[in-house]
C-alpha positions in Angstrom: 240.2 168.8 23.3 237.3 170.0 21.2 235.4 172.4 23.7 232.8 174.0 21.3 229.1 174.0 22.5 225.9 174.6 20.4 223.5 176.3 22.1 220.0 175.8 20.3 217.0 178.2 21.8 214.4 180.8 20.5 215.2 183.2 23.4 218.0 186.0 23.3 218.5 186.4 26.6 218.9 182.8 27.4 221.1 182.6 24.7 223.6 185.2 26.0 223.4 183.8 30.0 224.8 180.7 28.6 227.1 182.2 26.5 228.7 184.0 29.5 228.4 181.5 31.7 230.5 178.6 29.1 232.9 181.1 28.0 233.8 182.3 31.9 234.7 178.7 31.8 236.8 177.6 28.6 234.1 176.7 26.2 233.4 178.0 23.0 229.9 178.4 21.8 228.0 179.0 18.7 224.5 180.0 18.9 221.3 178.7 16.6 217.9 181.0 17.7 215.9 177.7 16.0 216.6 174.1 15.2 216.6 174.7 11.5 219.6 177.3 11.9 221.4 174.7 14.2 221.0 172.0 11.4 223.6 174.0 9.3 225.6 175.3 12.3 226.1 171.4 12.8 227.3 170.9 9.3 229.6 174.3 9.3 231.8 173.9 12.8 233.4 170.6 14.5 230.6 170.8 17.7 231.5 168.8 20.8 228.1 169.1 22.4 224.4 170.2 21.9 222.3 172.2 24.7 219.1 171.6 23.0 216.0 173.7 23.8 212.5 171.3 23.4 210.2 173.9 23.0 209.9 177.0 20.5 207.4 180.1 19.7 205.5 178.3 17.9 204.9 175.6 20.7 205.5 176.0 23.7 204.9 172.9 25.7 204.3 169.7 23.4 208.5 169.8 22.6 207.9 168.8 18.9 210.4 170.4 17.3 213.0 169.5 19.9 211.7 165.6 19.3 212.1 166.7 15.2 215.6 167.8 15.4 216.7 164.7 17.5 215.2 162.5 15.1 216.8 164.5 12.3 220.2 164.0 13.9 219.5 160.3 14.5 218.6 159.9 10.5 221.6 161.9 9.9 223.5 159.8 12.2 225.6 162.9 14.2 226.7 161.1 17.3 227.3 164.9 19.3 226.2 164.5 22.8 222.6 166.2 23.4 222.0 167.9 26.3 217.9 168.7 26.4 216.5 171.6 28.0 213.0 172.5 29.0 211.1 174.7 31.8 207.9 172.0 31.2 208.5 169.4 33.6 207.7 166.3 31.1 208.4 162.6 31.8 206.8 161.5 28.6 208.9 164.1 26.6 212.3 162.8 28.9 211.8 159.5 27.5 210.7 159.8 24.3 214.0 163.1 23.9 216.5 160.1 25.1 215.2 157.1 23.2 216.0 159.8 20.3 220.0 160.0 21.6 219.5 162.6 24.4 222.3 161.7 26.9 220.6 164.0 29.5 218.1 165.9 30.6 217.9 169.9 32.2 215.5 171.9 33.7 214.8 175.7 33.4 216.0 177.5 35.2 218.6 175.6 35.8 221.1 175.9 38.4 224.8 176.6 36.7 226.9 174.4 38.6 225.2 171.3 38.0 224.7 172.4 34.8 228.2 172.6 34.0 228.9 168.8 35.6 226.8 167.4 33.1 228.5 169.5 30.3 231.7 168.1 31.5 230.4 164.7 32.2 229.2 164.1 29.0 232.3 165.8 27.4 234.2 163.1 29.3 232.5 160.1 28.1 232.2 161.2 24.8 236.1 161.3 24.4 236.4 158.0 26.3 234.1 156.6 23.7 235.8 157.8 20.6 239.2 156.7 22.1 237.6 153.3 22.4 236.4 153.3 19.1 239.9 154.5 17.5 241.7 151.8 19.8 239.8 149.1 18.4 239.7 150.5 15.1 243.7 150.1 15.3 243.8 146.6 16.8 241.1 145.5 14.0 243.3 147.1 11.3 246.8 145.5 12.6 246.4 141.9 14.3 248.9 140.8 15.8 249.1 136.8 15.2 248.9 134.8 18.9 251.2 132.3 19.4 250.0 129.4 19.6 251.0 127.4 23.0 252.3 123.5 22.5 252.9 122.7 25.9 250.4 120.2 27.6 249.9 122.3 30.8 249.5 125.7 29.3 246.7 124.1 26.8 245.3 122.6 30.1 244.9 126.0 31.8 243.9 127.7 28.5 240.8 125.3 28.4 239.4 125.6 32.2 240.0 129.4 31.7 237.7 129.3 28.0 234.9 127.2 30.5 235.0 129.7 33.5 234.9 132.6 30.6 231.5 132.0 29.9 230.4 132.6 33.7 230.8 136.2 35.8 233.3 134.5 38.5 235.9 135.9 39.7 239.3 134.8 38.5 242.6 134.8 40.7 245.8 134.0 38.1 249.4 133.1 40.5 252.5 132.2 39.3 256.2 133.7 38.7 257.0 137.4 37.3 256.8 137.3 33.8 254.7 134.4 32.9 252.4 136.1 31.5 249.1 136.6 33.6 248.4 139.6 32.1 247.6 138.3 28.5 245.9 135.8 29.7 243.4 138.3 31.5 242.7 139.1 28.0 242.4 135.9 27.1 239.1 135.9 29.1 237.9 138.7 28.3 237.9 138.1 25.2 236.2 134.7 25.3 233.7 136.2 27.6 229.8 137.8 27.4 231.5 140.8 27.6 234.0 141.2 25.0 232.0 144.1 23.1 233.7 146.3 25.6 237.5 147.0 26.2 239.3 145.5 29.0 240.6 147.4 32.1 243.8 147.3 33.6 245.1 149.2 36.8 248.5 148.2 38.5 247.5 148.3 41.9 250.8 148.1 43.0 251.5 151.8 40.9 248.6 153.3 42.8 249.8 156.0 45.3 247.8 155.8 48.3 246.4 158.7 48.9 245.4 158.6 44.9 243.8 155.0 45.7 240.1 156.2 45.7 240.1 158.2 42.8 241.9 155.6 40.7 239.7 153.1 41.7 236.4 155.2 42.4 236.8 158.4 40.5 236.3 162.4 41.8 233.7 164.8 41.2 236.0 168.5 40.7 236.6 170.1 43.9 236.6 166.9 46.0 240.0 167.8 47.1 242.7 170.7 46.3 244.5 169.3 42.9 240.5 167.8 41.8 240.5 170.5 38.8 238.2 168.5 36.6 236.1 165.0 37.2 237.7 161.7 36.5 236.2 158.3 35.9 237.6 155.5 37.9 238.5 152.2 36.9 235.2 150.6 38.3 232.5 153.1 36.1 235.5 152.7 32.9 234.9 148.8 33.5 231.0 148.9 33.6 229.6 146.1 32.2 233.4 144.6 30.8 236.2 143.3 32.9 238.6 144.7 35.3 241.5 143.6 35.7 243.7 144.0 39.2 247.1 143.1 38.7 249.7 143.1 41.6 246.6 142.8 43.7 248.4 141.9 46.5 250.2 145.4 46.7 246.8 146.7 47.3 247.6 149.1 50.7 246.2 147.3 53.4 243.8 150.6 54.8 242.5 151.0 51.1 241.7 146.4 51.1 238.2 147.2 52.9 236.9 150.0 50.7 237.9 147.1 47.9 236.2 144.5 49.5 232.8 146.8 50.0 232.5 147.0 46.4 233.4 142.7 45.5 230.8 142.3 48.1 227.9 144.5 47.5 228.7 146.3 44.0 228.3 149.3 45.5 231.0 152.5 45.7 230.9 156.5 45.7 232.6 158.8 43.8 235.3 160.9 46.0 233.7 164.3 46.7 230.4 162.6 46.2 227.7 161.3 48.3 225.7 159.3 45.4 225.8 155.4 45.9 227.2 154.1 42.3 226.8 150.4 41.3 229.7 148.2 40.1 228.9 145.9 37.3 232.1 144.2 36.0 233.6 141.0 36.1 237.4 140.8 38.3 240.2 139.4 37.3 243.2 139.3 39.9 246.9 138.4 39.1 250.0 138.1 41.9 253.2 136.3 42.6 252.8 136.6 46.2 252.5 134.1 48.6 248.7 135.6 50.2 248.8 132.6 52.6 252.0 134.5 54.0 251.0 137.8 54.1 247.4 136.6 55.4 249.2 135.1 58.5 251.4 138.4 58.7 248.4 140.5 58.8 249.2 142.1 55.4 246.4 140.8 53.2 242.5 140.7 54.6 241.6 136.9 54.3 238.3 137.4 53.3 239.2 139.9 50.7 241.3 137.2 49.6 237.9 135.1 49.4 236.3 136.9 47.3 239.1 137.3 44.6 239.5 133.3 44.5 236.1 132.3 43.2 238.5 130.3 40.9 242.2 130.2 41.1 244.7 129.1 38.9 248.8 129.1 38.7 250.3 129.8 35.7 252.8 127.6 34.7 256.2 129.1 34.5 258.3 128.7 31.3 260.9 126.5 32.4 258.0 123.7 32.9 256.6 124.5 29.1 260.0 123.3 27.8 257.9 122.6 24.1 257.2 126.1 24.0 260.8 127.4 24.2 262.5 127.1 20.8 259.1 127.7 18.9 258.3 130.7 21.4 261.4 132.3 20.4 261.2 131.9 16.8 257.3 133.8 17.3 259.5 136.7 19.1 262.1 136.6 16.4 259.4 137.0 13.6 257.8 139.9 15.6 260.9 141.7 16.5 261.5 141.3 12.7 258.8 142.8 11.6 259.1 145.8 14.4 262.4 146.9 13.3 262.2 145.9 9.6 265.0 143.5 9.5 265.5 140.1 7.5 263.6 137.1 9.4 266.6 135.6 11.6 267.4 132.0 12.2 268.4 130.2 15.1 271.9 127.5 15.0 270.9 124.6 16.8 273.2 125.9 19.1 271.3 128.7 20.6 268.3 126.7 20.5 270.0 124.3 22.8 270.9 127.4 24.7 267.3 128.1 24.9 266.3 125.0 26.3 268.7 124.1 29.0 268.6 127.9 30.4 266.3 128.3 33.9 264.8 131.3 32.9 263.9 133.0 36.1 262.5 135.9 34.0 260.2 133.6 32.3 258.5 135.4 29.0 259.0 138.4 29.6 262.9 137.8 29.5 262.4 135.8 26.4 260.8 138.6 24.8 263.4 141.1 25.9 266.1 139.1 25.2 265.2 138.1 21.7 264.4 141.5 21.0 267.9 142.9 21.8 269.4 139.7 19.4 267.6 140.7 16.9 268.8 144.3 17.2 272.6 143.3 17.0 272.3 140.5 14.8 274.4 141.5 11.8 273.3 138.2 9.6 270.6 136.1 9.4 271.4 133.7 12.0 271.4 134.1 15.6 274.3 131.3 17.3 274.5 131.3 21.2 276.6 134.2 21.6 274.4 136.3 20.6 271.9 135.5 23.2 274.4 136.5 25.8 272.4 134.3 28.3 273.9 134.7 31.5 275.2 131.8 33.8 272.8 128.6 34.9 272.8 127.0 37.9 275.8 125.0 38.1 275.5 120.9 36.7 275.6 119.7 40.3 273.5 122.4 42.0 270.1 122.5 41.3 268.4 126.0 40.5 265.6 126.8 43.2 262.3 125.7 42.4 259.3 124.4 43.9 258.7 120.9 44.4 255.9 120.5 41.8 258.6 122.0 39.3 261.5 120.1 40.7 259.8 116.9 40.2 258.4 117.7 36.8 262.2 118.4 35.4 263.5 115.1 36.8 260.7 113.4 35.3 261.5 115.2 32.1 265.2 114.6 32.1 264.9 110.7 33.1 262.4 110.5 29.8 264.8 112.5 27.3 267.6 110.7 28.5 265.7 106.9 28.1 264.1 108.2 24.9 260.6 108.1 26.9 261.2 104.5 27.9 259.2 104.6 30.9 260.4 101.2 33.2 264.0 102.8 32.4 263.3 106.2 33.2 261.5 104.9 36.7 264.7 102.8 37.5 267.0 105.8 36.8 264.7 107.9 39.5 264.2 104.7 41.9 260.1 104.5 41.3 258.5 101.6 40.5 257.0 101.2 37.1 253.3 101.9 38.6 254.5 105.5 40.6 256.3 106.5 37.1 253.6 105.9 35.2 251.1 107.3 37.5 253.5 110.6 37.0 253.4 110.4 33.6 249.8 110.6 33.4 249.3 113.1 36.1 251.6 115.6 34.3 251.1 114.9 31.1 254.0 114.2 30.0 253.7 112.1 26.8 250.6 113.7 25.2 
């Protein structure tokens, strides 16, 4: 990490009390005795941060040439954090030194360990920024193609999520392991008011508890005996963008209330801090769990559980998007392709009878591993059943355990295929009457 510091000011001795002070503490500094010297130290080393002195011999109150030299950096367009520093308390000069790209502001004398927080702060969120910039930089310059779902419930879902995008409401996404709730998180993020800003994800089921408030929250250094340096947490990374909580429902149960504070009131401090900080990000929540069961066994607050669920919505699980299946895994076979630089693989119609009929408890995410690894041993261009080394369905005369909703879906399903959607047959093969199998058929969407 870049640790150089520019330290712009007329006087010696203030010039060498900083110097001892940043060097007693890992920075390396480069001194300018006037603006004009510190224009061509800035175009001479690779400088992390400015301490900027407003006022100079010449004047000694207005801050002119401190205004000059931001505005010179501005037109120049160095994006080094400024740090300004005067002994003439000034609220006109404050405001007009930050609308110039001052991040903040110090007073002479100042006092060394705040003045060191705000080096460090600003060193901090300067990094963050240019990792933000390079990430995006990487995900404009390679795009991965989206597949593009087929399947009449998952376009269903994708829609209401595109119309709650556009408001601030909290989003709860259930369903199976694997189905992926994650990218769909970024699905509405990305169709939201705040997409200019990355999306943030914390596992809250990875969180150690005793680590819970400083991943969520943040520490100021010193809060406690491993706090070496300040860390952001997830809420202040999220400012103004989304956050997204998945495994929500591992959240410990003694950390649920300090979460809840925040849903309700946007408000949170830093560990080690007693400054109130204000939350402005839009929630996203994904689980599998069953919250009404672990509300009843006192393992999830209820009206934490509230405030997640503005809007809820299951994900569909990929044995009920049975469109999606062979076409899905020819998008994972083209991708896999391209990772590994191989020769765009085929399926028989074999293995994409394979595909179909298999339960997949593991949903996408066992698609996507278990493509991968065919594509990895393929030796030719086509991929035949054996090669997907899909373990064992459920038996012919055992069904595999489901919900209800998904059990009824797959008879309806089968009784279609198997009456080439002949809807009066299909009902007499499942003992409905024509009205109950068409009312299904419409409900679920099955013929569109």
């Amino acid at each position: 990490m870049n640790t150089s510091i520019l330290v712009i000011d007329d006087r010696a001795d203030i010039r060498l009390s900083l110097v001892v002070l940043l060097e007693q503490h890992g920075y390396q500094v480069v001194e300018a005795d006037s603006p004009q010297i510190a224009q061509i130290e800035l175009k001479r080393h690779d400088i992390a941060l400015v301490l900027l002195d407003m006022n100079y011999t010449m004047d000694t109150t207005s801050g002119d040439e401190g205004i000059q030299f931001l505005s010179w950096m501005q037109q120049n367009k160095f994006t080094t954090p400024v740090v300004a520093m005067t002994a003439w308390s000034n609220v006109d000069l404050v405001v007009q030194a930050m609308k110039l790209g001052a991040n903040d502001f110090i007073e002479k004398p100042w006092k060394n360990k705040h003045l060191l927080h705000v080096i460090e702060q600003q060193l901090s969120l300067s990094s963050l920024e240019k990792e933000n910039i390079g990430l995006k930089q990487q995900l404009a310059e390679q795009p991965e193609q989206q597949y593009q779902w087929r399947s009449a419930c998952i376009r269903q879902l994708l829609d209401q999520l595109k119309t709650v995008a556009k408001t601030d409401a909290n989003i709860l996404l259930t369903g199976d392991n694997g189905t992926g709730k994650s990218e769909l998180a970024k699905f509405v993020h990305c169709h939201s008011s705040r997409n200019q800003k990355s999306l943030v994800s914390v596992n809250m089921g990875a969180i150690a508890e005793s680590l819970f408030e400083s991943e969520m929250f943040g520490h100021v250094k010193g809060a406690f005996t491993d706090a070496k340096s300040s860390r952001i947490g997830r809420f202040e990374l999220a400012d103004n963008s989304t956050l997204f909580l998945d495994e929500v429902a591992n959240t410990p149960m003694s950390q649920q209330m300090k979460l809840l504070r925040v849903l309700e009131g946007g408000e949170y401090e830093v560990l080690g801090s007693s400054k109130t900080k204000t939350a402005n990000c839009r929630i996203i929540s994904a689980t599998n769990a069953d919250f009404a069961g672990l509300i009843a066994q006192d393992k999830f607050r209820e009206d934490l559980y509230y405030r997640l669920n503005t809007i809820e919505l299951r994900v569909p699980s990929l044995a009920e998007r049975q469109e999606d299946i062979v076409p899905l895994a020819h998008y994972f076979i083209e991708k896999f392709c391209r990772k590994y630089h191989k020769d765009f693989c085929d399926l028989t119609k074999q293995a994409q009878s394979a595909l179909r009929h298999y339960h997949w408890p593991g949903n996408l995410r066992e698609m996507s591993h278990l493509i991968e690894r065919a594509v990895l041993l393929c030796s030719s261009n086509v991929i035949d059943d054996n090669d997907l080394r899909l373990t064992a369905s459920a038996p012919a005369n055992e069904l595999p355990l489901m919900t209800l909703h998904e059990a009824e879906v797959s008879l309806l399903k089968k009784a279609l295929k198997q009456t080439d959607n002949n809807i009066p047959k299909a009902a007499k093969l499942l003992g409905l009457t024509k009205s109950s199998m068409y009312r299904r058929v419409e409900k679920y969407e099955l013929l569109t």
